[in-house]
C-alpha positions in Angstrom: 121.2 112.9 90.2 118.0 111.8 88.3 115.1 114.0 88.7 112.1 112.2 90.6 109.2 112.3 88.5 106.3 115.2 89.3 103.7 112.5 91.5 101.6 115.2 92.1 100.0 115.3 88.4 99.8 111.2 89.1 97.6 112.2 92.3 95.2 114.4 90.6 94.8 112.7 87.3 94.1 109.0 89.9 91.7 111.4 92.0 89.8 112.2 88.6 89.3 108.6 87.7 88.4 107.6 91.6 85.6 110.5 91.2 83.9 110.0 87.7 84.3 106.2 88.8 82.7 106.6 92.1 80.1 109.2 91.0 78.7 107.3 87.7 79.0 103.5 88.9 77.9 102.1 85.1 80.6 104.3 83.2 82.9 102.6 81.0 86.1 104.0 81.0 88.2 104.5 77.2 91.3 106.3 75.9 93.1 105.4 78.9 96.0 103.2 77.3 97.9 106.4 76.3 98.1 107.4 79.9 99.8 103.8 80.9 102.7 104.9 79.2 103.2 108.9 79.8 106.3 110.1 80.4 105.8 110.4 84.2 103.8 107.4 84.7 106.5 105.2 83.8 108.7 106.9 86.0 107.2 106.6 88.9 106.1 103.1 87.8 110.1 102.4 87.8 110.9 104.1 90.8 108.2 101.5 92.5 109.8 98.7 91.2 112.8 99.8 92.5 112.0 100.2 95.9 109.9 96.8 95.9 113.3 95.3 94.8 113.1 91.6 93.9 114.6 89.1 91.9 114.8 89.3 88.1 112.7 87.7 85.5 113.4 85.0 82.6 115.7 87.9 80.6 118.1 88.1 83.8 117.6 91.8 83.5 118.0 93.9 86.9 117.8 97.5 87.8 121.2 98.0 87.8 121.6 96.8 84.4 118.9 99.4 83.3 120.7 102.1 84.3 124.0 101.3 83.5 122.8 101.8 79.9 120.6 105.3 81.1 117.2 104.9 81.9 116.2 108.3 79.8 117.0 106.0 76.4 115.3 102.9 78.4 112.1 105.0 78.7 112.3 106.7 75.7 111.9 103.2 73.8 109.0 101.9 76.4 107.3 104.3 75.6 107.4 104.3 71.6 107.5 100.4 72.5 104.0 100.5 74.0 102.6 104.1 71.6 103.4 101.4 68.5 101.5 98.4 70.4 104.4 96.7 69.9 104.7 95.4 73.6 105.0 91.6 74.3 105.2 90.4 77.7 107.3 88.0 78.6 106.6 84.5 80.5 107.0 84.7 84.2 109.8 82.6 86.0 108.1 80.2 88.4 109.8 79.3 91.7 108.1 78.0 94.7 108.3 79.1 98.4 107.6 77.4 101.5 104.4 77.6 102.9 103.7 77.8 106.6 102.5 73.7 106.2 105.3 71.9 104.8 104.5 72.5 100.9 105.8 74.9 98.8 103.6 78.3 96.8 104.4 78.6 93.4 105.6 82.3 92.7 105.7 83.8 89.0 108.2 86.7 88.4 107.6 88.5 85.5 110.5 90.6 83.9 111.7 94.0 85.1 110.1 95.7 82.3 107.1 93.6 82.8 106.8 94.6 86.0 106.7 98.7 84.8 104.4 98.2 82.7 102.2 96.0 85.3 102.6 99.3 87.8 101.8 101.8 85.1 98.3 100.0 84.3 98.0 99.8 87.9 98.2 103.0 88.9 95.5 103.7 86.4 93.1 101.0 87.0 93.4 101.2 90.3 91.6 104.3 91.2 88.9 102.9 88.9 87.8 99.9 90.7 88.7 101.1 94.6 85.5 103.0 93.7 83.4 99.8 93.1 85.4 97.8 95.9 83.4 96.8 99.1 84.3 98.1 102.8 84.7 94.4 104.0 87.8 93.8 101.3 90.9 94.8 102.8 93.8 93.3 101.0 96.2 94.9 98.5 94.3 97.8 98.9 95.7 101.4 99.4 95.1 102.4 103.1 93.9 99.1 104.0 96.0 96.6 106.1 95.5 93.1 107.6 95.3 94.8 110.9 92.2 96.5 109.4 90.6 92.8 108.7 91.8 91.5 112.4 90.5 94.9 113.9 86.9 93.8 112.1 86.7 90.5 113.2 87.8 91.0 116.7 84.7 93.8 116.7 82.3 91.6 115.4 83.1 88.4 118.0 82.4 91.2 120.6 79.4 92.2 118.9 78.1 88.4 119.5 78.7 87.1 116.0 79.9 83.9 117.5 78.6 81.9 114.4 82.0 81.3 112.1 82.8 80.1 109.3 86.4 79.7 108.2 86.3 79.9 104.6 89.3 78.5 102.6 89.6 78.3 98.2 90.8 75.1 97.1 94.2 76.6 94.9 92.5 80.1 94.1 95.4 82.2 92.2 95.4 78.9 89.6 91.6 79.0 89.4 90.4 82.0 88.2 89.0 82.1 84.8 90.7 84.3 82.2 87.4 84.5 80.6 85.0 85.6 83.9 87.7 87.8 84.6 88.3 89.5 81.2 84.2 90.1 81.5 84.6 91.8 84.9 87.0 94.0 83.7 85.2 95.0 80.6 82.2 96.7 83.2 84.4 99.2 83.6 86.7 99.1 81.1 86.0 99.8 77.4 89.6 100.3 75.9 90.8 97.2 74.3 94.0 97.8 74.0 94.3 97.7 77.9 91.9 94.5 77.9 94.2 93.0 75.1 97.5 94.0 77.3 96.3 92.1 80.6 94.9 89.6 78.8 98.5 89.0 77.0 99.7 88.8 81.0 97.2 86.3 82.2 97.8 83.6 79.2 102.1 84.3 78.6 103.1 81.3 80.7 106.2 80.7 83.0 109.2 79.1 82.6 110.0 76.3 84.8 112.9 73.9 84.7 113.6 75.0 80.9 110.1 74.6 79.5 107.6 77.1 78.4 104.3 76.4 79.8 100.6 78.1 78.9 98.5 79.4 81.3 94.9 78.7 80.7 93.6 80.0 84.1 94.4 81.4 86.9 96.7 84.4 88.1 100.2 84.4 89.0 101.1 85.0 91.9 104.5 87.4 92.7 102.6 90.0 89.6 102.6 93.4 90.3 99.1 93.3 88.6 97.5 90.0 90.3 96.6 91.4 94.0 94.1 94.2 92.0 92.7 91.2 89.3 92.1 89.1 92.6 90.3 91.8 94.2 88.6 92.3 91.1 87.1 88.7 90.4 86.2 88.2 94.2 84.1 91.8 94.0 81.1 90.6 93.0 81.3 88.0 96.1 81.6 91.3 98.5 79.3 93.0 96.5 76.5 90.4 96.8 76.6 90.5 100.6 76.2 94.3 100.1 73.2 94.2 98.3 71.6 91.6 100.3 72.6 93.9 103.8 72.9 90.8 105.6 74.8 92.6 108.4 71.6 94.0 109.5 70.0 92.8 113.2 67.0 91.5 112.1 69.1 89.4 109.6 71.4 87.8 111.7 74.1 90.3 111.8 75.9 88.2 109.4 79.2 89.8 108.5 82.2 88.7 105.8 85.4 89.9 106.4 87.8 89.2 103.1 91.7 89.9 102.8 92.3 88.4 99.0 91.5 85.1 99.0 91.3 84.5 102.5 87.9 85.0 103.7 85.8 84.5 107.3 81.7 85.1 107.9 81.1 85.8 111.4 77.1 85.7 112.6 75.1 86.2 115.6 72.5 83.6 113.8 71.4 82.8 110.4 74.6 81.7 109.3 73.2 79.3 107.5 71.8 81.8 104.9 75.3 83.2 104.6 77.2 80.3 103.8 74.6 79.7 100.9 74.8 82.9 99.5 79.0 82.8 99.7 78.7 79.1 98.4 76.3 80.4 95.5 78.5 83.3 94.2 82.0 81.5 94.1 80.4 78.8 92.2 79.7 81.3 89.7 83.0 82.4 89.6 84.1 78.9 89.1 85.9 78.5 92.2 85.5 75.6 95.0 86.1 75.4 99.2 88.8 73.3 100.4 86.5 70.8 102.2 89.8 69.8 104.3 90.2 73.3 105.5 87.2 75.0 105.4 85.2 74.7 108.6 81.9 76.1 111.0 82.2 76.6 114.1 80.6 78.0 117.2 83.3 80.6 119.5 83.4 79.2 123.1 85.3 78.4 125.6 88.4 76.0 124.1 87.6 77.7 120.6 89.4 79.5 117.9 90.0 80.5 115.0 93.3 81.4 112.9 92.9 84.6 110.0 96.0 86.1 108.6 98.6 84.8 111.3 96.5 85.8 114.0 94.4 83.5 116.4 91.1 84.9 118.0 89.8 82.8 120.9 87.4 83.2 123.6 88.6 84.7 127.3 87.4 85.0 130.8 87.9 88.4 132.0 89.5 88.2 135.6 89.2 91.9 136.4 86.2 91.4 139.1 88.7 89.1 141.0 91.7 91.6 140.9 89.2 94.6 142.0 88.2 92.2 144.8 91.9 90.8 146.0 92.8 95.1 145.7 90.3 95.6 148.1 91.0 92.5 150.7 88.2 90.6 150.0 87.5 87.1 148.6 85.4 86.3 145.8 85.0 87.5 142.7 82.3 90.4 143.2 79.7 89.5 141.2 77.5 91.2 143.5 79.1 94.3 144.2 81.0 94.9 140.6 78.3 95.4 138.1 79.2 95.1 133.9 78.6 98.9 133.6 80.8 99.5 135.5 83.8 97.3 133.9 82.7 98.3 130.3 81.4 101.5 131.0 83.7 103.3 133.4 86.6 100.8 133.2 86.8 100.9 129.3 87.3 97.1 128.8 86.3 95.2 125.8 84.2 92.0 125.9 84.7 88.5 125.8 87.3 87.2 122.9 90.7 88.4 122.6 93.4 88.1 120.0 96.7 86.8 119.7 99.8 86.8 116.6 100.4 83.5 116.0 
């Protein structure tokens, strides 16, 4: 039986780049290229891919295969492969999935050795930039879920941020800008052979239908590496809303709740100021609203709105009534029930609810 690699020197060395990261915010990190492909590293960067599973790339290459022919040798010349800087990736293979509307998401998926290497930078990088990352990002993101996000909004609707607006990018994984991107990774980053690596990644193309096409923007989507560059390039969107603390009362309680590229800003008033500053900072970045999708609107009765498969809608709470009807009387003891009482005491939660579409 192969030995599992030791994860526990993974942990530590990860928890001593999330520290000097978190501790010295303008630190540029070097010298880390040499730990993308240590011995244990890649290990565990294989054992990833593994369980992940997936399809195979443009070489045909799976798992299987790799061990078949003993992964110690396949390591063994990874690693001398990336010590030499002799590593090339290879272009993904595009194929396209259905989307929940009829049309189909274009997925790139790179090669199993690719895909290694993708998991050994990210295991590095990673810790690096969760230390820059804001609270109100939650996708991709280690002990983060989309139940997190939900959680958030459904708090702030009951908070009285009733204000919405339902933020959608027009085609965001094929916008982003190799060269805004390579810069935002370079404030943190100072060793260029891991600049040079992903920025082989973003411009090696796919494969579709026989042809080899360039990539001159944009992220694939279906790379190991891509949820972390997303979070990346969208940072400075989360971090603007930071700075400007436009969650505080006398502000308007404005509040942005992001999951990738799907994002929602929920305010009690002032909206207005928020969609300027969001419209401001991804117009930097290069990126543009789908005007189709995108929409304001205020949550009342016969409203809702739809985030991450769920639908969050406004509701009448009936509980007066069914107090009443326990106690045989009519009505539905407005008087006699007070909203301490049903909050307080009782426990409930206010006025919108949530659904799973």
């Amino acid at each position: 039986m192969r030995e599992l690699p030791n994860t526990s020197s993974i942990q530590e060395f990860q928890r001593k780049l999330y520290t000097k990261a978190k501790a010295e915010s303008r630190f540029r990190f070097y010298s880390l290229y040499d730990k993308t492909y240590r011995a244990d590293v890649l290990a565990e960067a294989y054992r990833r891919v593994k369980v992940n599973g997936g399809t195979s790339g443009v070489d045909g290459e799976t798992c299987e295969q790799i061990e078949s022919r003993g992964l110690i040798g396949y390591f063994a010349e990874l690693q001398l492969e990336m010590k030499e800087r002799r590593y090339q990736p290879r272009p993904v293979r595009r194929v396209y999935i259905p989307k929940v509307n009829g049309k189909l998401r274009p997925l790139g998926i790179p090669t199993i050795r690719d895909r290694i290497v993708q998991t050994a930078f990210l295991m590095v990088l990673e810790p690096i930039f969760e230390a820059d990352f804001s609270a109100s990002s939650y996708g991709f993101r280690p002990r983060k879920s989309a139940h997190d996000a939900v959680r958030e909004i459904y708090k702030y609707l009951n908070w009285g941020c009733v204000e919405v607006y339902d933020v959608d990018l027009e085609k965001y994984f094929d916008s982003v800008d190799h060269g805004k991107l390579m810069k935002l990774l370079a404030r943190r980053i100072s060793d260029g052979q891991i600049l040079h690596v992903i920025k082989q990644w973003l411009s090696s193309g796919y494969i579709e239908e026989g042809q080899h096409r360039q990539s001159k923007k944009g992220t694939p989507q279906g790379g190991v590496i891509s949820p972390l560059l997303a979070n990346i390039y969208l940072n400075p969107v989360d971090q603007a809303f930071d700075r400007e603390r436009l969650g505080a009362i006398e502000k308007g309680s404005i509040h942005l709740v992001r999951y990738a590229d799907d994002m929602i800003l929920l305010a009690q008033k002032n909206l207005d100021r928020g969609i300027a500053l969001l419209q401001h900072c991804i117009g930097r970045l290069g990126l543009c609203l789908n005007q189709e999708k995108t929409r304001r609107l205020r949550m009342e009765v016969g409203k809702s709105v739809d985030f991450l498969g769920f639908r969050f809608y406004y509701a009448n709470k009936r509980v007066r009534h069914v107090l009443q009807r326990r106690k045989g009387r009519r009505g539905y003891g407005w008087g006699r029930i007070d909203s301490d009482y049903i909050y307080g005491h009782l426990g409930l939660f206010y006025d919108y609810g949530v659904c799973r579409l």
